[in-house]
C-alpha positions in Angstrom: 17.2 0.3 31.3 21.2 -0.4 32.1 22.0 -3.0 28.9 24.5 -5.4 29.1 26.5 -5.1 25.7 29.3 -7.0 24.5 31.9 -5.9 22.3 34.6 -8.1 20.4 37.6 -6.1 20.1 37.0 -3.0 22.3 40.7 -1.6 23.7 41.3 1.0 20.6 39.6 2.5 17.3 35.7 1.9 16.9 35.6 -0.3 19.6 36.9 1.5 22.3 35.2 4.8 20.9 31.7 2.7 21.2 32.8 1.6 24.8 33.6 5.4 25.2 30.1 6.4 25.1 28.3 3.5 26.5 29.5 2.8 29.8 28.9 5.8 31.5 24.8 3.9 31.3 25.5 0.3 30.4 27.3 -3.0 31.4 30.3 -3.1 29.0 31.8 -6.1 28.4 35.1 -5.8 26.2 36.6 -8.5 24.6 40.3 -8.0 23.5 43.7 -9.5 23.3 45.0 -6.2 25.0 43.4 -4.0 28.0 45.8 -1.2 26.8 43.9 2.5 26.4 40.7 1.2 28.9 42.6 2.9 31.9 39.8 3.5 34.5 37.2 3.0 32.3 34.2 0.8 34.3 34.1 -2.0 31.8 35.0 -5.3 32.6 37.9 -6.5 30.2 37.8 -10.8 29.1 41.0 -11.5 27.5 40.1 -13.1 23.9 41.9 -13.9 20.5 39.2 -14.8 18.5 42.0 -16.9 16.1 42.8 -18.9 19.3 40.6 -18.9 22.4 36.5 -20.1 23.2 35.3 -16.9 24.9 34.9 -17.4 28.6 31.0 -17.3 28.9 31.1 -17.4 32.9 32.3 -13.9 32.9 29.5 -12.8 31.1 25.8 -12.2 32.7 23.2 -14.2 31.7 21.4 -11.9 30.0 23.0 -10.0 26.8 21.3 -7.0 25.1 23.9 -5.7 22.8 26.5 -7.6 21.0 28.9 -5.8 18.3 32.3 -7.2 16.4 34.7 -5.2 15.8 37.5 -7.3 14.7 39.2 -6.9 10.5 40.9 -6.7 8.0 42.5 -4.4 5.2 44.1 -6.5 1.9 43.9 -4.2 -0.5 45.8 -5.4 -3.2 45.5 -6.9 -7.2 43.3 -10.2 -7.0 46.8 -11.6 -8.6 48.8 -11.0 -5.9 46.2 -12.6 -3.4 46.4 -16.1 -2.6 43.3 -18.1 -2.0 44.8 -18.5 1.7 44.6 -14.5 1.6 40.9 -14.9 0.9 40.4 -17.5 3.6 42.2 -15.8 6.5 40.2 -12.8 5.2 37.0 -15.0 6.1 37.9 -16.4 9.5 38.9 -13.1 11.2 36.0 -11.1 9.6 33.0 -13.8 8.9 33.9 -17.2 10.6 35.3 -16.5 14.0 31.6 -13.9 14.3 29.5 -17.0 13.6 31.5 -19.0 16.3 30.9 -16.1 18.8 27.1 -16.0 18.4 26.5 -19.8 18.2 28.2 -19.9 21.8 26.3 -16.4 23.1 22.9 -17.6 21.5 21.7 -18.7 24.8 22.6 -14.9 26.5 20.9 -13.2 23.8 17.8 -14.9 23.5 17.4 -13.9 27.2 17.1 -10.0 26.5 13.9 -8.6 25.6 15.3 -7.5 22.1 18.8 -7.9 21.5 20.6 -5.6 18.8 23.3 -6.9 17.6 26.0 -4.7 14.8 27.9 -5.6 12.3 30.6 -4.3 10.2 30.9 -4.2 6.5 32.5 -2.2 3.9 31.5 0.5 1.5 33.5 -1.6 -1.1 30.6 -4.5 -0.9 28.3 -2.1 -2.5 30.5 0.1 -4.8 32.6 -2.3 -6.8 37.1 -1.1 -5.8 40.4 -2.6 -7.8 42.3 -4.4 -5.1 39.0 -5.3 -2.7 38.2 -8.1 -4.0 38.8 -10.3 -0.9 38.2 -7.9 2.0 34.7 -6.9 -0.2 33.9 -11.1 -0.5 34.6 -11.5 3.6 32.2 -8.7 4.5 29.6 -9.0 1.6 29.4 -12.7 3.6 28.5 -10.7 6.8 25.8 -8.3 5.2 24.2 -11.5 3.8 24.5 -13.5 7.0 23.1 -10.4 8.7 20.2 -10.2 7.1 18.7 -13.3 6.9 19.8 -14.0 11.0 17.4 -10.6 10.9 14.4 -12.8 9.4 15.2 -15.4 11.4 15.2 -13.9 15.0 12.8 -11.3 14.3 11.7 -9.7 16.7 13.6 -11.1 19.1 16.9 -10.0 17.9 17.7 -6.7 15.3 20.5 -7.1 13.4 22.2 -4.4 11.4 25.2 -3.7 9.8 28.0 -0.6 9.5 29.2 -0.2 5.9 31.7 2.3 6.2 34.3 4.4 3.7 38.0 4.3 4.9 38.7 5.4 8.2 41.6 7.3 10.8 42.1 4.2 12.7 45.0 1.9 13.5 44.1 -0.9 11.0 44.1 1.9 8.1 47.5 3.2 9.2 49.2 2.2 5.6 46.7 4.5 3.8 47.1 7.1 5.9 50.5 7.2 6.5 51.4 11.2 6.2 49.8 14.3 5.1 49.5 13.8 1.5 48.2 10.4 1.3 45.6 11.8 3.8 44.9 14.6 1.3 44.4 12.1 -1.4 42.2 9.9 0.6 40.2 12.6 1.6 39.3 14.0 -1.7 37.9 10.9 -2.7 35.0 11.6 -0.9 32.5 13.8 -1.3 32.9 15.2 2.3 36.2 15.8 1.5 37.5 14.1 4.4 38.1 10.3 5.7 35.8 9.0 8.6 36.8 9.4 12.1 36.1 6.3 14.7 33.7 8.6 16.5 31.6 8.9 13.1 31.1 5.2 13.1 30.7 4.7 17.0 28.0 7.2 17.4 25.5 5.1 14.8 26.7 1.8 16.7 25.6 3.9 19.5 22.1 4.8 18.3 21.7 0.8 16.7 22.2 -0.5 20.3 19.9 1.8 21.8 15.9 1.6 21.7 16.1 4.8 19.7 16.5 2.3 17.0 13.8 -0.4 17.7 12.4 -0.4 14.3 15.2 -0.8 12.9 16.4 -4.1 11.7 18.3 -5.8 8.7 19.6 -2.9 7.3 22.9 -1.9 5.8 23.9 1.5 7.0 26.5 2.9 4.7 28.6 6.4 6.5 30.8 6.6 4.4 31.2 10.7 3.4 28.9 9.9 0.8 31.2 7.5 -1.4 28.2 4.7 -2.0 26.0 7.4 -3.2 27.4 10.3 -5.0 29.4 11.2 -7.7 30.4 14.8 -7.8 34.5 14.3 -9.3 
């Protein structure tokens, strides 16, 4: 069946790599403040800040069957040095803004047959880092929410939730800024190498697929192995 899916934040990085491998056989809806890398893609771009606008539901069909949010934040620095504003705009922009999104698409999803909705998180929520304290708070809130909206809506809606390790995208661009820090990054996993965006799209891919239909509340960690190894 052709799904209409949803994502928040689509145009570049995990977003536009899900988009990348879904619209070939679904209705992709993206989401963005920019339309910049979709290029001929056959998605239909809405122009949304999540900070600023109410998505424009008359663009989108009635019916929704996958929704994902893509939208972050990186502030990785000594609890000292972060403000509680810090922690709050850390919340809005990862937590709040998605429960504002869902209360206003609730309608849309509860007309698919099963929606699957995806989440993102942080290998930091479950392996305790120096300097994550707020990023780790803001998406700890999501794995929580995303659970119990699980129980909630089951089995008319799965939720899950991405808990990835630190990956090559634009928002990690200060971690990865040349060759060596890429070195060092990389040998802190077990892999021995940092997540790609295609790494994390293709199990968005597979959640928002029926290939996945027993599959609900979890917390999917791909993260090179970080949450569950130790081999230094």
């Amino acid at each position: 069946m052709r799904k209409n899916i949803l994502l928040i934040g689509g145009s570049h990085g995990i977003g536009f790599e899900i988009a990348l491998k879904l619209y070939d056989e679904h209705n992709i809806y993206i989401a963005s403040r920019t339309s910049e890398n979709l290029g001929n893609l056959e998605v239909t771009h809405i122009p949304y800040d999540a900070s600023k606008d109410e998505i424009d539901i008359t663009v989108l069909p009635e019916r929704i069957d996958g929704f994902v949010y893509c939208p972050g934040s990186i502030n990785l620095k000594p609890f000292k040095a972060l403000s509680p504003s810090i922690f709050e705009q850390d919340m809005q922009i990862n937590f709040m803004f998605l429960i504002k999104i869902i209360h206003t698409l609730l309608p849309k999803l509860k007309n698919s047959e099963q929606a699957s909705l995806v989440f993102f998180s942080t290998v930091a929520v479950k392996v305790g880092m120096p300097f994550h304290t707020s990023i780790a708070a803001a998406k700890g809130a999501i794995e929580g929410f995303a659970k119990a909206l699980a129980a909630e809506y089951a089995p008319k809606f799965r939720v899950n939730v991405i808990a990835p390790s630190l990956t090559d995208t634009t928002l990690a661009k200060k971690l990865l800024a040349n060759e060596k820090k890429k070195e060092i990054m990389s040998n802190k996993h077990p892999m021995k190498r940092v997540g790609q965006a295609e790494d994390i799209a293709n199990i968005a891919q597979f959640l928002l697929s029926d290939n996945s239909s027993w599959i609900t509340g979890q917390v999917i960690g791909v993260d090179g192995g970080m949450s569950t190894l130790s081999i230094n």
